[in-house]
C-alpha positions in Angstrom: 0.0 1.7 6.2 1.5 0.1 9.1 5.1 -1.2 9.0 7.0 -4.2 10.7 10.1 -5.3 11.1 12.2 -7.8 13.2 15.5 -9.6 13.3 16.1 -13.2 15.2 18.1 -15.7 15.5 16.5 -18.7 14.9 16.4 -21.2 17.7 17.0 -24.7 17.4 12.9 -26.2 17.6 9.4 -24.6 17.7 8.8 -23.3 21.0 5.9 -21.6 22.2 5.0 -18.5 22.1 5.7 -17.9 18.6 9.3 -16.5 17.5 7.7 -13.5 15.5 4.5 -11.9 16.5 3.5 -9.1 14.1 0.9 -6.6 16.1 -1.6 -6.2 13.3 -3.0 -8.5 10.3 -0.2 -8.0 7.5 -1.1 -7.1 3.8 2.3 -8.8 2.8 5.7 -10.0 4.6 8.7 -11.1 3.8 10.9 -14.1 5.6 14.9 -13.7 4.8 17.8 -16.1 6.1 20.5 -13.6 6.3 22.9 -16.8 7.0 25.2 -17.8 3.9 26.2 -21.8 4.6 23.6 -23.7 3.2 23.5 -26.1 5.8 22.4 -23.1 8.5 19.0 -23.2 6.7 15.4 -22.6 8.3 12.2 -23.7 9.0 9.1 -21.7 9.1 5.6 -22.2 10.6 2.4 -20.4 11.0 1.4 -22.9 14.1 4.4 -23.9 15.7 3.9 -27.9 14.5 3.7 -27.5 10.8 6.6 -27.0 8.4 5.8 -24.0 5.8 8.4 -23.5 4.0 12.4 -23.6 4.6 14.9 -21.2 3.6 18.0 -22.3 2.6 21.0 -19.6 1.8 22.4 -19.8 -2.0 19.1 -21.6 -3.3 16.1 -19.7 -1.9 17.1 -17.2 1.3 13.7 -15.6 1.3 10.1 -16.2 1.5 7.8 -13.4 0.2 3.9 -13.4 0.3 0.7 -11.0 0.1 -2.7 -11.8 1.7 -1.9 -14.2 4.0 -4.0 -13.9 7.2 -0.8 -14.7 9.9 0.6 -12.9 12.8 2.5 -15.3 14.4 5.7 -17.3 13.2 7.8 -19.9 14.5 11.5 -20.6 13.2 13.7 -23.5 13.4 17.2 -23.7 12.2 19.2 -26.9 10.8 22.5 -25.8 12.2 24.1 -22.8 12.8 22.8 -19.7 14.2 21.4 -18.1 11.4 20.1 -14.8 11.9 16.2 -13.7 10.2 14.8 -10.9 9.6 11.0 -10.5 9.4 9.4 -7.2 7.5 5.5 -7.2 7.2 3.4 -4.2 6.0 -0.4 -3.5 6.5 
């Protein structure tokens, strides 16, 4: 099983190339927002236009799915420079 794992800070817009580029097709990963003021949340997206999901510290700081076909990820934070880490496994 392959293993994955990354820390960023997310920058301020998408931006090409993606932010997080896993090197093989993940089973499972997980997106935390290590960040604790609510309004340093972020923004996650599998093509760098669409919004996925947004984390938001003290209501829902991670993101956690399996079977999803995605090796790149774009972040975006609201303010702040919160820091994310990425884990994936294969």
């Amino acid at each position: 099983m392959a293993n994955f794992a990354a820390r960023v800070t997310a920058p301020a817009a998408f931006a090409a190339p993606a932010d997080i580029t896993i090197p093989f097709e993940p089973k499972f990963f997980t997106i935390v927002n290590e960040d604790t003021v609510a309004a340093n949340f972020v923004e996650w997206s599998y093509d760098g236009v669409n919004v996925a999901g947004r984390l938001t510290p003290g209501i829902n700081a991670f993101y956690r799915t399996e079977q999803r076909a995605v090796r790149g990820i774009w972040l975006r934070r609201g303010a702040g420079t919160p820091a994310v880490d990425v884990i994936a496994e294969g």
